[in-house]
Z-matrix of the N, CA and C atoms (Angstrom, degrees):
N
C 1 1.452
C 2 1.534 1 110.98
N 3 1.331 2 120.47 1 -35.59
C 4 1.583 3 136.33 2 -163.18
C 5 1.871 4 87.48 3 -79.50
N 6 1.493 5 119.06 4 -46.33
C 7 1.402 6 116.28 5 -160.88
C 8 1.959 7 95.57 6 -65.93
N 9 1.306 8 100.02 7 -56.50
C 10 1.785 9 97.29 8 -166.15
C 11 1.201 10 106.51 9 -71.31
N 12 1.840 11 125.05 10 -6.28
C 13 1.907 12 92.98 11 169.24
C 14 1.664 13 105.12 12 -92.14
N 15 1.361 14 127.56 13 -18.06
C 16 1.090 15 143.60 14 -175.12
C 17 1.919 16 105.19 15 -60.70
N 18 1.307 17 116.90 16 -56.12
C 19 1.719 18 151.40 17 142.87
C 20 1.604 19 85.99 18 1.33
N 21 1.436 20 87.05 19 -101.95
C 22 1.513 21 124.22 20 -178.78
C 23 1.652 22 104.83 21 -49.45
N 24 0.953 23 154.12 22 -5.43
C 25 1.389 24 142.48 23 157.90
C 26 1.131 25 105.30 24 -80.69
N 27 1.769 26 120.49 25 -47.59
C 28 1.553 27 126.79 26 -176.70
C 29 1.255 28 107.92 27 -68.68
N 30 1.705 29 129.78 28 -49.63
C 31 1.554 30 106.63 29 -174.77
C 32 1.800 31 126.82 30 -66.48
N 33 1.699 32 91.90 31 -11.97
C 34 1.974 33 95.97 32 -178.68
C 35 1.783 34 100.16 33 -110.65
N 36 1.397 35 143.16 34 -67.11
C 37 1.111 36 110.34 35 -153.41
C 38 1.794 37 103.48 36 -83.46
N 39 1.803 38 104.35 37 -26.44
C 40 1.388 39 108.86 38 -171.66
C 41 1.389 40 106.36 39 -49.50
N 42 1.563 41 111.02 40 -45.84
C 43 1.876 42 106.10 41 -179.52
C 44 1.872 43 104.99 42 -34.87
N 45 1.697 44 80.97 43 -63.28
C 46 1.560 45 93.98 44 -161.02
C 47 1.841 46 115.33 45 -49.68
N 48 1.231 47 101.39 46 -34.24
C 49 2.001 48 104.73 47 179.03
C 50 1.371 49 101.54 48 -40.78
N 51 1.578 50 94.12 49 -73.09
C 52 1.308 51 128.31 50 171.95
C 53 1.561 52 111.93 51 -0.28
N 54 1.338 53 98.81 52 -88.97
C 55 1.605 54 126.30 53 -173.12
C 56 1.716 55 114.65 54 -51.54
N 57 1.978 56 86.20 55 -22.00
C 58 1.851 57 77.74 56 -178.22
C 59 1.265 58 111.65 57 -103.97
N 60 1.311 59 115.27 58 -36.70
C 61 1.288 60 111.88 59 147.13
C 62 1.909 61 136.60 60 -6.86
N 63 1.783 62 88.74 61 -70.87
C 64 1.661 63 106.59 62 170.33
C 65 1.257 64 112.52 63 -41.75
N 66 1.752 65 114.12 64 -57.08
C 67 1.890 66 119.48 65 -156.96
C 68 1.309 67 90.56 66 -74.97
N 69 1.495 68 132.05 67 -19.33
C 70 1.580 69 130.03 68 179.77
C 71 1.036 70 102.21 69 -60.17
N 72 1.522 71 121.54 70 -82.47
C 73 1.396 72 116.27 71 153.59
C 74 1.358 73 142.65 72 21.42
N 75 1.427 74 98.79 73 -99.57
C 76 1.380 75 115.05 74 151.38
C 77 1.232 76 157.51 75 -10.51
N 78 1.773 77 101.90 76 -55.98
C 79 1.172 78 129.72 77 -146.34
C 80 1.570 79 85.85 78 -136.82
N 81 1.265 80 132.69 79 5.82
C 82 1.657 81 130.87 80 131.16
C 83 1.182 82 114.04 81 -82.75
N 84 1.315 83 132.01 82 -12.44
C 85 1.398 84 115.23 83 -178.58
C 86 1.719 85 115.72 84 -81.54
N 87 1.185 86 103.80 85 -8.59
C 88 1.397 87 114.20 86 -166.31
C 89 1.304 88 109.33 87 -117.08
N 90 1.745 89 114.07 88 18.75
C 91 1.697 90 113.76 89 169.40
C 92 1.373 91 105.15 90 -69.82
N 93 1.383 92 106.69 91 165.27
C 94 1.816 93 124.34 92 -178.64
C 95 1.763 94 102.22 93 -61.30
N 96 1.368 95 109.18 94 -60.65
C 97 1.564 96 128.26 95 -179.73
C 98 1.532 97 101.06 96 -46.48
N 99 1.586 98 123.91 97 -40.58
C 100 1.527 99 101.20 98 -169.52
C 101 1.454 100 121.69 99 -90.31
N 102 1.516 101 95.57 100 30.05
C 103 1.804 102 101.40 101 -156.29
C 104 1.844 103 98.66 102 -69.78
N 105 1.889 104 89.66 103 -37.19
C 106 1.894 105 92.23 104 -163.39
C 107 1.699 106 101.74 105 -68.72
N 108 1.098 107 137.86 106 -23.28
C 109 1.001 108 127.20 107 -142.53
C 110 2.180 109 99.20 108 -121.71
N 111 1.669 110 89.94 109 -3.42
C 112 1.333 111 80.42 110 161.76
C 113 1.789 112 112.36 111 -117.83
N 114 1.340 113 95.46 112 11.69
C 115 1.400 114 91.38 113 165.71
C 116 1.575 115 118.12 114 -121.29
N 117 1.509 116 117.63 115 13.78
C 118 1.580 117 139.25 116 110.96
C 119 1.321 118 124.57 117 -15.15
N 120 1.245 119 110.66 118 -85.75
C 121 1.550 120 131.73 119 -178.67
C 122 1.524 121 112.25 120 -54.20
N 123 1.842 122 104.52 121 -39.35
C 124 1.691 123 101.00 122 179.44
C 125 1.738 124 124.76 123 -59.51
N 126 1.362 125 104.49 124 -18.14
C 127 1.770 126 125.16 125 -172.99
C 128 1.091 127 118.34 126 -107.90
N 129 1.378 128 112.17 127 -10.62
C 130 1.214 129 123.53 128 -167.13
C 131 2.057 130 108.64 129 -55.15
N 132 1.507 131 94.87 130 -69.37
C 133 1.303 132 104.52 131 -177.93
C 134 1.273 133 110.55 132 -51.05
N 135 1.376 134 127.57 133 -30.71
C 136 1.544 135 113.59 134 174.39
C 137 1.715 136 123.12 135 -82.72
N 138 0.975 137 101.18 136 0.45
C 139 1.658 138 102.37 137 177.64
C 140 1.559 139 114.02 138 -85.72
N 141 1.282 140 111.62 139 136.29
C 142 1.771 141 116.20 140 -176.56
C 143 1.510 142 121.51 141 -63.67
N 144 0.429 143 126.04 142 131.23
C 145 1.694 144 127.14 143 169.08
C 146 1.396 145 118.72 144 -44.44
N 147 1.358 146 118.00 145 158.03
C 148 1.795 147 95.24 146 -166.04
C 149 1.513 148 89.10 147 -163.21
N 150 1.601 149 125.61 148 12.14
C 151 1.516 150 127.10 149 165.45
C 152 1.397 151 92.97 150 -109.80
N 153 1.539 152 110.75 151 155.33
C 154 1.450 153 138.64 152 -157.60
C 155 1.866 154 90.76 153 -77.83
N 156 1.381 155 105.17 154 145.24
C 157 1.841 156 102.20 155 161.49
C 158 1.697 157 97.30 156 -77.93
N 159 1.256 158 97.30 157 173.16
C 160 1.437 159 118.85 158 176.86
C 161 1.230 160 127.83 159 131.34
């Protein structure tokens, strides 16, 4: 009884969390403000290192 209302919570609102969750997601990656800091991250890996090992 515990498995099919549990079931049934996940296939109707869990979709829905889910889904809003995602466009949350999403649809922060593409604010005005995160432009500098995702085109930061794009160069990142190619830039040299410039603190000492040790």
């Amino acid at each position: 009884m515990i498995y099919e209302n549990l079931r049934q919570f996940a296939d109707s609102w869990g979709l829905v969390a889910t889904l809003v969750l995602f466009l949350t997601l999403v649809g922060w990656t593409f604010l005005p403000r995160a432009r500098d800091a995702h085109a930061r991250a794009a160069v990142m890996i190619l830039e040299d290192e410039e603190q000492p090992h040790g």
